[in-house]
N, C-alpha and C positions, 0 to 999 in steps of 0.2 A: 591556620586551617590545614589539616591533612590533605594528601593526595588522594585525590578524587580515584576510583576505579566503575568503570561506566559499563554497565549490564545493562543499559535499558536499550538499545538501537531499535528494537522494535518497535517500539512509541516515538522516536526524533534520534537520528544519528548524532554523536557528538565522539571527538570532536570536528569539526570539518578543515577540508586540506585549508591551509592559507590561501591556495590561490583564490580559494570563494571568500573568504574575511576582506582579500585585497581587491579580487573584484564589485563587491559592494561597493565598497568603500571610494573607489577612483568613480564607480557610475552615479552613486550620491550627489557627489562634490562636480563632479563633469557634465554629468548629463540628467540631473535629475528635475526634468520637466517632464510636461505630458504628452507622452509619444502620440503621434499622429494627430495632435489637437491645434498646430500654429506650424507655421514655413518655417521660425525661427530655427537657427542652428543647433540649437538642445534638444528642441523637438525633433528634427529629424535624425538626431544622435540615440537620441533614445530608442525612437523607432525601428534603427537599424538593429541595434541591440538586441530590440524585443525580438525578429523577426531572425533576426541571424541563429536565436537562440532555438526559435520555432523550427528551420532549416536541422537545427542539429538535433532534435529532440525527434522528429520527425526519421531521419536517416538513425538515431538508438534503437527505434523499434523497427525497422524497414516501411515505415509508410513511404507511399509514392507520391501522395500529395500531401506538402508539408502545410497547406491552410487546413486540413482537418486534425492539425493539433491546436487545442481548445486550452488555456490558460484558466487555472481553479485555483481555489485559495486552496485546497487540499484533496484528499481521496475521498473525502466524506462528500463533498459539495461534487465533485465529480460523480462519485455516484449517483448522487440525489437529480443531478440536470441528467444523466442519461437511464434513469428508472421512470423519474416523474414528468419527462419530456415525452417519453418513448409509450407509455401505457395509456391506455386508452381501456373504456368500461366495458367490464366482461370478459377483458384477456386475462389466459393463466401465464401463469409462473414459473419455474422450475428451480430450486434452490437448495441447498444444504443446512445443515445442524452446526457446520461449522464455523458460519460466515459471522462479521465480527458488527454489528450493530449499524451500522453506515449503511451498511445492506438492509437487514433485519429489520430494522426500526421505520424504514421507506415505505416497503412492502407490507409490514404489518401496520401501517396507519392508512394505506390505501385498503389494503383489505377492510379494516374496522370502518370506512366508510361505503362499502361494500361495491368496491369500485376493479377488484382485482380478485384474483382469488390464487393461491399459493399450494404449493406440493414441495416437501425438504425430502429428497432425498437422504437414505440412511449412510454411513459409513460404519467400518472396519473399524477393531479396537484399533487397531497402528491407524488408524484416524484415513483413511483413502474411500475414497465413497464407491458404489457402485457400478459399476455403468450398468448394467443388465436390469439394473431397478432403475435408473436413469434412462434407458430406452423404454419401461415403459409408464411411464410418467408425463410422458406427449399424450395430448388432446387435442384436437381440431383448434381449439382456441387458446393454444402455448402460443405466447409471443413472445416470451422470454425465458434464458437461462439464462442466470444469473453467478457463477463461482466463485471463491476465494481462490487464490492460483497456490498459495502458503499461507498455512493456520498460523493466526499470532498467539494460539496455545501452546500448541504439540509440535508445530514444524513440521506439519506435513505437505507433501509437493502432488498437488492436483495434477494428472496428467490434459492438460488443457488442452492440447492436438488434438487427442483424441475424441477429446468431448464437444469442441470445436467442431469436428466432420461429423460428427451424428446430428447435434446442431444443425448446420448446413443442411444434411441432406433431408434434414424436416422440415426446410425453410423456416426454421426460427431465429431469429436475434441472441448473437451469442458474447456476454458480458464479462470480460475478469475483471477482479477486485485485484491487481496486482502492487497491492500496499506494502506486502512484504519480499514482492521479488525486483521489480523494477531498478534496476540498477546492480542486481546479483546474480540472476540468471537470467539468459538471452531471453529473447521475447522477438520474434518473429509476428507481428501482424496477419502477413497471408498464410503464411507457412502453419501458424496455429490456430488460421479462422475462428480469428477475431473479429467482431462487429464494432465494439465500445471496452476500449481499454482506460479504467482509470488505475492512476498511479499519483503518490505523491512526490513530491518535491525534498521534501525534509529527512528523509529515511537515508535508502541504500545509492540515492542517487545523488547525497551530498548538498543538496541546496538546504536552504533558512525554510525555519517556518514558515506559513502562509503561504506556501507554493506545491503548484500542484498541477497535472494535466489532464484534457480527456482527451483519446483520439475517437475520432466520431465515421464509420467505413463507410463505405458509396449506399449499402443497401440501406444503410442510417436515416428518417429525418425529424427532428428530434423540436420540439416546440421551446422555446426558451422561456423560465420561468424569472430567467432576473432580464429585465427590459429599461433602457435607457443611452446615454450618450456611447456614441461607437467612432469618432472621427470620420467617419464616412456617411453620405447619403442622409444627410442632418434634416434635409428638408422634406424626407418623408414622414408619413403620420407612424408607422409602426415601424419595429425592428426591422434593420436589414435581412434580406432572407439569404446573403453569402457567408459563409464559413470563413474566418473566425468570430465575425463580427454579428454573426445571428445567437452567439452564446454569448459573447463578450463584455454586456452590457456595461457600461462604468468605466474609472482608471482602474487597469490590473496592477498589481505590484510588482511594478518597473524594477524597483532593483534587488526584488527578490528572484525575479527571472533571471536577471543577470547574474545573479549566487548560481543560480539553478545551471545556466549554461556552462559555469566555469566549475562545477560537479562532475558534470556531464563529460566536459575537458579530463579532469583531473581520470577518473574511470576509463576514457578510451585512451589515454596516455597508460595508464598501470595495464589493463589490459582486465575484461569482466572474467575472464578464467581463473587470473591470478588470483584473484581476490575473492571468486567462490571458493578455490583450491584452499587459502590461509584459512574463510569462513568452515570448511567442512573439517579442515584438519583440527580446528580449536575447539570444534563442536564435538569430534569425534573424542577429544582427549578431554574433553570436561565428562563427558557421558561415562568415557571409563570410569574417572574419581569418583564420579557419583555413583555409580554403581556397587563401588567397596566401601563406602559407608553405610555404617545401620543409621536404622529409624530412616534413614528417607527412601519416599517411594519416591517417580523417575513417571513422568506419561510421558515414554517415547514412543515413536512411528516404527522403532525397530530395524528402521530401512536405513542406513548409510547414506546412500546415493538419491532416493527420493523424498528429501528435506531441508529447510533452510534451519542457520544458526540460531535456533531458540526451542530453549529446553524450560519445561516446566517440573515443577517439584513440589515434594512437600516433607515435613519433618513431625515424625509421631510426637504427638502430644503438645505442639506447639501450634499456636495457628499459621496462616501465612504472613501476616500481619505483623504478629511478634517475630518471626523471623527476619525482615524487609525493615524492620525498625530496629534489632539489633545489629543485622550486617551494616544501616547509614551509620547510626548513632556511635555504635562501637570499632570499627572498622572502615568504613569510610567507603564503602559501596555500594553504588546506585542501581536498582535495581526494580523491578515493579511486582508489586502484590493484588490479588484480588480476582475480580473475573477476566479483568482485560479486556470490557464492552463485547464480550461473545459468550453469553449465559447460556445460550443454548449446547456450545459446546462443552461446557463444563457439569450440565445436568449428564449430558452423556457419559461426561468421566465420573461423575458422580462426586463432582468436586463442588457444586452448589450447596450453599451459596458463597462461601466463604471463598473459593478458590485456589489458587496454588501460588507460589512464587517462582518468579520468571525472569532467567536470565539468557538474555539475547545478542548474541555476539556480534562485533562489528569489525570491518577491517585494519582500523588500531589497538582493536584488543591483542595482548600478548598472551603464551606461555604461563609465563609468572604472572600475569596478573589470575590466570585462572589456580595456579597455584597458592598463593595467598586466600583466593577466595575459599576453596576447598577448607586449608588449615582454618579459616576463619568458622568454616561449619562445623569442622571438627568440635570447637571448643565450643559452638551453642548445642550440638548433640549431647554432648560429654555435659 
């Protein structure tokens, strides 16, 4: 089997530091019982695990109370417990063209029950949305904004601070989708007025799939839609009404959290600078190549400094499809085609429905590896 070369990090990072392959693996074999559910010594090995990792997940993003970080299978489930917990009949919306389906797909099935109602904000070709069309976009009955913080399209970087304080000073609930920055650019909680941060697990912050987190802020309180076993308070009729354990419902996956913390490890060891600095310089020198090839067009944001590693393309006369299937097939790189679950942003690019091909850089991509990819284009242009 040839050497793999891995463009996809936007969809699942791979590959992950060792420390996370060997932290599973010791918490499997050691502690792999059900935290909080028996006095036994596994159980309270696990639970510390679980909570030590809560503690650090918690200090990534500056929250001050580390029980308001909420354990998800991913960003999708995360969003969906703080859209579908949080709304209530007759409240508006506030949302983008850009958002990636997780969002999209929530919102427009409470709408079609006629339960919500919605307003998308427009953006900028370099993909940055408004604000001046975002401040007025509030009605007496906004109870949400809802943003993508970075496009898993184009790569563009929402200014979230900003849109955070306007937020606020309308007293509305203010949500990032932070699926593609969480683990790559900082994320201040207060400092970005933040309500409801989901993030996944599996992405830029190095955990296993199935893992994922919400933080849930004080002005938060959010109804839980999954309800069952929580190790505490067993002898009430309904869900605990204490944070974590009023979302918790069930076993979480104990030793995906555990990948997750030791991610999380691996990041504040390298330092999150270093490794935006490697992501933007790989991103900046792919855009160049791409740019001195014919036949492909390029949807970039244009901006250098306000965007993550992920570049979308396309190649005249070929679809994206056939392209994604000859760079696996013939060259040996992974890479993702088609809408990416954000159709709405692709009607905007005008890239519906077929899409674009999409290559998303990660902190073990090289240099050379973007070089062979290029030469590899050359030869399906040619």
């Amino acid at each position: 089997m040839k050497k793999i070369i891995y463009f996809d990090n936007a969809a699942t990072s791979w590959p992950k530091p060792v420390s996370v392959y060997r932290k599973m693996d010791e918490f499997i074999r050691k502690w792999g019982a059900n935290p909080g559910r028996a006095g036994h010594r596994m159980a309270v090995g696990a639970e510390r695990i679980i909570e030590e990792t809560r503690h650090q997940t918690a200090q990534f993003f500056a929250i001050k109370d580390y029980q308001r970080i909420i354990f998800t299978l991913n960003c999708t489930d995360s969003l969906n417990i703080g859209i579908k917990g949080l709304l209530k009949r007759g409240d508006h919306v506030i949302t983008t063209y850009l958002e990636h389906n997780s969002v999209s797909r929530p919102l427009e099935g409470l709408v079609k029950k006629g339960i919500i109602t919605v307003t998308r904000v427009n953006h900028s070709e370099d993909g940055f949305i408004d604000l001046q069309e975002l401040n007025k976009a509030f009605t007496p009955q906004t109870r949400l904004v809802v943003i993508v913080h970075g496009s898993n399209v184009i790569g563009s970087l929402q200014p979230i601070r900003e849109i955070g304080k306007i937020s606020k000073e309308k007293g509305t609930i203010f949500m990032v989708d932070a699926a593609q920055t969480a683990g790559v650019i900082p994320i201040d909680v207060e400092k970005d007025n933040i309500d409801l941060l989901a993030f996944p697990g599996h992405k830029a912050l190095f955990g296993p799939p199935g893992t994922g987190g919400l933080y849930v802020g004080p002005r938060v309180d959010l109804e839980p839609w999954r309800e069952g076993g929580s190790g505490v308070d067993s002898e009430a009729e309904l869900q605990p009404k204490e944070l974590p354990f009023k979302l918790e419902g069930g076993t979480i996956n104990t030793v995906g959290i555990a990948g997750l913390g030791a991610g999380i490890t691996f990041i504040q060891k390298e330092g999150i600078e270093k490794i935006r600095q490697h992501e933007m310089e790989l991103t900046k020198y792919l855009l160049e190549k791409l740019s001195e090839m014919r036949k492909v067009i390029i949807y970039d944001t244009g901006d250098g400094e306000m965007r993550i590693g992920t570049v979308s393309f396309n190649v005249e006369g070929l679809s994206p499809a056939e392209v994604g299937a000859i760079l696996d097939e013939s060259f040996g790189i992974a890479c993702r085609t088609g809408l990416h679950c954000a159709p709405y942003t692709h009607k905007k690019l005008g890239t519906f429905p077929e899409g674009t091909v999409r290559f998303s850089l990660g902190y073990f991509n090289t240099r050379e590896e973007v070089d062979f990819a290029m030469n590899s284009l050359t030869q399906i242009v040619a």
